[in-house]
C-alpha angles and dihedrals in degrees: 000000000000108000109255097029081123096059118129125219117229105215092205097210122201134201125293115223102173145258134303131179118249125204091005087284122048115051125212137205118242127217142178129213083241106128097176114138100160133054127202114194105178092057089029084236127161114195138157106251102157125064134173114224120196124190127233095253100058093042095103089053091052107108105170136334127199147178103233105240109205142159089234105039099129095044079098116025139342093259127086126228115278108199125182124178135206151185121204122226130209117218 
């Protein structure tokens, strides 16, 4: 075994802000490097508490990751939304 073959990747996701349209046709997703996924309000703290972790073995399958950027996050919990998303090969 090669030493690190175990290694996860971490997919560092940012914030999602949304879409907007470039050159009046494509659009295009906006993101931050804002990285945030936990809110402390007692400390007024801001930290990134949630992570997403691939193995080696599915990175060729990762597409895109983000952190959900929206007005009401904390109606819920005091966590925002992780999202990663995947398309499976077959070999």
């Amino acid at each position: 075994m090669v030493r690190g073959s175990l290694k996860l990747l971490d997919l560092r996701p940012v914030e999602s802000v949304g879409k907007i349209a470039v050159n009046n046709a494509n659009i295009k997703n906006l993101s931050r490097d804002i990285v945030w996924t936990y809110f402390y309000k007692k400390q007024d703290q801001f930290s990134r508490f949630d992570y997403i972790l691939a193995s080696q073995g599915i990175r060729n399958e990762y597409v895109t990751s983000f952190v959900k950027a929206h007005n009401d996050w904390g109606v819920a919990s005091d966590h925002r939304i992780v999202v990663a998303k995947f398309a499976a090969k077959d070999y």
